[in-house]
C-alpha positions in Angstrom: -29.5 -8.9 -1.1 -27.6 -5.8 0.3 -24.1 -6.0 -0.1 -22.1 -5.8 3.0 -18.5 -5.0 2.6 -17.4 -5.4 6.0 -19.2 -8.8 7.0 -16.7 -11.9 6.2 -18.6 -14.0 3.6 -19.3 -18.0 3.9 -16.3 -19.5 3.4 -14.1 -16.4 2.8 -10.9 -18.6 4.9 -10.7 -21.2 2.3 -9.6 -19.4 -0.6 -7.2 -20.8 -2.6 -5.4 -19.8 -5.3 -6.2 -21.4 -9.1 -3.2 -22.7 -11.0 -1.8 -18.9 -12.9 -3.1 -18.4 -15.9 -0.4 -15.5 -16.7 3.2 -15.4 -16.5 5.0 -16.2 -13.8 5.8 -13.1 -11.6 9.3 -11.7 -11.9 10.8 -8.3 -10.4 12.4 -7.1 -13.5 9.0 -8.0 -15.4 6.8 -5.7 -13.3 9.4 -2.7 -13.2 9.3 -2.7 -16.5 5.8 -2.5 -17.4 6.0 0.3 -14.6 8.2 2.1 -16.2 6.5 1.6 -19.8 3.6 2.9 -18.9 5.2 5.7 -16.8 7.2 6.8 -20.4 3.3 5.9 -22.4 1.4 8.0 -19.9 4.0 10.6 -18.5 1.3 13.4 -17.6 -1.6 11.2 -16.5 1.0 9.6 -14.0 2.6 13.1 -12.6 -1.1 14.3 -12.5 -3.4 11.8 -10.9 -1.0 9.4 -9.3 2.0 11.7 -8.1 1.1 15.5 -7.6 -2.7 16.1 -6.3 -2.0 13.1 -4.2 0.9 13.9 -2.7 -0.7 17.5 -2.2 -3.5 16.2 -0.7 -0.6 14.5 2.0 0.8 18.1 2.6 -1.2 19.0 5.4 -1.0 15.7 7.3 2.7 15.7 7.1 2.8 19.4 8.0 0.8 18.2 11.2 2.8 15.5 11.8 6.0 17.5 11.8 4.8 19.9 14.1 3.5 17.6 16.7 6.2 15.1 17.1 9.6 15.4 17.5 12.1 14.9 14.8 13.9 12.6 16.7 10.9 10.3 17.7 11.3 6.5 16.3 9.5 5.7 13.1 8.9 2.3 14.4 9.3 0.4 17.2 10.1 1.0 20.6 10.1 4.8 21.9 7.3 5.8 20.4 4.9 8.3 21.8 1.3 7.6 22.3 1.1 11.1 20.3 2.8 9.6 17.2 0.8 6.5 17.2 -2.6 8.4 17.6 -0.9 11.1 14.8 0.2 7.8 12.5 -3.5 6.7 12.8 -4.9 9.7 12.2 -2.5 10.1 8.9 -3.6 7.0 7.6 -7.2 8.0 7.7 -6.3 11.2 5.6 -4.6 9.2 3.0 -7.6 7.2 2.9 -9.8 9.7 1.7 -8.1 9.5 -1.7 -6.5 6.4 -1.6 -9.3 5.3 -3.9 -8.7 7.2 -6.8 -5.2 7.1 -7.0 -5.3 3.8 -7.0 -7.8 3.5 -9.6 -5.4 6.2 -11.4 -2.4 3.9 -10.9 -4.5 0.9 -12.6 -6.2 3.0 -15.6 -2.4 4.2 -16.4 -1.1 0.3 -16.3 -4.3 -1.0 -18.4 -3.7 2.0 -20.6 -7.7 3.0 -20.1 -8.2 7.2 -19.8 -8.1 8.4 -16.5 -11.6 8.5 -14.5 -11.0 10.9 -12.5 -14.5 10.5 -10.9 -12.8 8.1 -9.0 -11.2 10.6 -6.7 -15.2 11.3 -5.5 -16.7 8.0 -5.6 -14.1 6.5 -3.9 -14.5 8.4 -1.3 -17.2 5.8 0.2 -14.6 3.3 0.3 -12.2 5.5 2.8 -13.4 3.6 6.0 -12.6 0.0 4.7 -9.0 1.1 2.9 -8.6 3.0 6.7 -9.6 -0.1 8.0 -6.5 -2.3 6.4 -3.4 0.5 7.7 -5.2 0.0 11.0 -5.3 -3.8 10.8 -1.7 -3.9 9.5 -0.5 -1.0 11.7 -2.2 -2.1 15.2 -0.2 -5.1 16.1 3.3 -3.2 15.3 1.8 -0.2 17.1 1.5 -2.1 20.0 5.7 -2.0 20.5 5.3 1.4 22.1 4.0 -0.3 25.3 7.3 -2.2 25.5 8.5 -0.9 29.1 10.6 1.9 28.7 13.8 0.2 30.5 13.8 -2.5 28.4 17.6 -1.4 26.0 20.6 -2.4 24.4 20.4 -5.6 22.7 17.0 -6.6 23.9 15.3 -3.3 22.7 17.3 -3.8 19.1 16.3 -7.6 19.1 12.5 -6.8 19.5 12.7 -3.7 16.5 14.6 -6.8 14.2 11.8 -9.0 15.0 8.8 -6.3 14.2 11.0 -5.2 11.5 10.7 -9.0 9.3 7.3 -9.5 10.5 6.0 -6.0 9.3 7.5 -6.8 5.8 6.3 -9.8 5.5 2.6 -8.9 6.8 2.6 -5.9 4.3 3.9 -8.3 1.2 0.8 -10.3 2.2 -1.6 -7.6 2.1 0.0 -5.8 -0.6 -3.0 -6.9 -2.8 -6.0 -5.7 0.0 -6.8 -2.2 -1.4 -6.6 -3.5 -4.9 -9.2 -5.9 -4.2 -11.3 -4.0 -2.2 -11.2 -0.7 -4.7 -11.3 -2.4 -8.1 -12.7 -5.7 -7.4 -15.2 -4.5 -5.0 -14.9 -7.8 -2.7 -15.4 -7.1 1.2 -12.7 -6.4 3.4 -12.4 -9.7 5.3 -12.9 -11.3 1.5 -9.9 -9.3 0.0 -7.8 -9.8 2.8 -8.1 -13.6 2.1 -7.7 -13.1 -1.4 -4.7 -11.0 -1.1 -2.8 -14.1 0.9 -4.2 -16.4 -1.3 -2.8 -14.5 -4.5 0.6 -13.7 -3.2 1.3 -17.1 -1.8 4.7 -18.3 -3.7 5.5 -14.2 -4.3 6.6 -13.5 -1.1 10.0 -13.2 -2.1 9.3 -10.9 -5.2 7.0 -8.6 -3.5 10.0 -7.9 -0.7 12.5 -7.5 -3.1 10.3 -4.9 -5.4 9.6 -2.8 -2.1 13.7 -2.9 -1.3 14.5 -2.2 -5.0 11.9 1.1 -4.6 13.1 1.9 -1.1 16.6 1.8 -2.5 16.4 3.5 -5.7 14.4 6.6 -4.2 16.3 7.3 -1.0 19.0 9.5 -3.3 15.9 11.5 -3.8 15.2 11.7 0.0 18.4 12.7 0.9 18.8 15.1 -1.8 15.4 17.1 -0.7 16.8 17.1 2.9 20.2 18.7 1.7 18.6 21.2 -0.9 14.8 21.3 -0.1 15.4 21.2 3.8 12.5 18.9 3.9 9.5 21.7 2.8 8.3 20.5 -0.3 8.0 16.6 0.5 8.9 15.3 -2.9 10.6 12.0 -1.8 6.7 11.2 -0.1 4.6 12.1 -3.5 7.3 9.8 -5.6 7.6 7.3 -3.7 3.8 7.0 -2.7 3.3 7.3 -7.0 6.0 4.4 -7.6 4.6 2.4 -5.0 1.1 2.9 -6.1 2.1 1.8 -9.9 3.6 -1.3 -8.5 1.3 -2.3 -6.0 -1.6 -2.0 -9.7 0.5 -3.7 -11.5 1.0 -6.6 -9.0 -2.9 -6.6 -9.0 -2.7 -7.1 -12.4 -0.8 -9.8 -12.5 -1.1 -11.5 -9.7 -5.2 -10.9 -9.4 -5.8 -12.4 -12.8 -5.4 -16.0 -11.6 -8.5 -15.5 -10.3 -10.5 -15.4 -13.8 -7.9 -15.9 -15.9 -7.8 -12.2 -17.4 -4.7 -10.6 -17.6 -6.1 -7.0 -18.0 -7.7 -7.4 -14.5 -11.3 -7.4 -14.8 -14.1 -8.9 -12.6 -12.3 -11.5 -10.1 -14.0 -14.6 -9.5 -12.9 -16.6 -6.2 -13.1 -19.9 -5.3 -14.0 -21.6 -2.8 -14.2 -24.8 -0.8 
């Protein structure tokens, strides 16, 4: 049978989660594994999960900067058609080796050596890991069509609203890649199993991306101050941390699906 990863399999709407076969989840849990493995495996993580990924972000960014305005929205209303179709076309550059530095993140948290093949073989699974920014990104995107006179507390109203729901819709997806890179399920499959998995988490996963968000903005503000924004630093960190954590999650939260807490092979059930 040939394996088709975009096709949704039989039945891929009625997964449900098994009773956890692992700890329960907690915040201070995960950050310190993170930061276990981080002090274990100091190198491999500056390596292959923080520098050549974050240089391989340079360019895009560079792009970025140069085409859009500095004062242009990051989200919601007043944004360009230029910075949506630039914010797509970013997301499809970090795609390229999204792969391996995930698979990076997770060989540093299993405390396996580094495959660094990964950074190639991966590469076939750019279009589907493109494929979930764009499915996440779309309906958000989609707020730059808001009229233009639509202001004051109507236009903050609507950026509150997209705000909650684009935090909660990445919580639930938070597990996609993972499942799609290391457990090699299709994307409609992995996006299933992602909901599935982080149902009852919602909570945690929020409050680990707001811990992150928090504890690294010091770092943006001092690059903007010292670095005047050049070197991009606060991206490569924070796209390393989040990486970590987002493995980590898989790790935990992907093992009630074949009751192996080292994240192997995930077995799904279904009705």
């Amino acid at each position: 049978m040939t394996f088709n990863p975009w096709k949704p399999p039989s039945g891929w709407d009625g997964v449900e989660a098994k009773a956890s076969a692992v700890a329960p989840l907690s915040v201070r849990g995960v950050l310190s594994s993170v930061l276990a493995a981080v002090r274990r495996r100091p190198l491999d993580v500056l390596l292959a999960v923080c520098v050549f990924p974050g240089l391989w972000e340079v360019p895009s960014m560079l792009v970025h900067d140069l085409l859009v305005s500095a004062d242009e929205p990051v989200f919601g209303l007043g944004r360009s058609p230029r910075a949506v179709a630039l914010s797509w076309a970013g997301a499809a550059w970090s795609s390229v080796w999204a792969a391996g530095q995930l698979g990076a993140a997770l060989d540093v948290m299993r405390d396996q050596p580094i495959q660094w093949r990964r950074f190639l073989t991966g590469l076939k699974q750019a279009p589907l890991i493109f494929a979930t920014s764009l499915a996440v990104s779309l309906p958000f995107d989609a707020f730059a069509l808001v009229p233009a006179n639509v202001a004051g507390n109507s236009a903050i109203a609507l950026d509150v609203v997209g705000a909650v729901l684009l935090i909660y819709v990445f919580a639930r997806t938070a597990l996609w890649v993972p499942f799609i890179v290391d457990a090699r399920r299709p994307l409609w499959e992995s996006l299933a199993l992602s909901v599935a998995a982080t149902r009852g988490h919602v909570s945690k996963v929020i409050a680990l991306g707001l811990i992150l968000f928090v504890a690294i903005v010091p770092l943006a503000v001092v690059e903007g101050m010292v670095l005047n924004e050049q070197v991009n630093v606060f991206v490569a960190v924070f796209g390393a941390v989040y990486v970590l954590v987002a493995a980590q999650l898989y790790l935990l939260l992907g093992a009630e699906w074949n009751g192996d807490a080292n994240g192997g092979r995930l077995q799904t059930q279904k009705n």
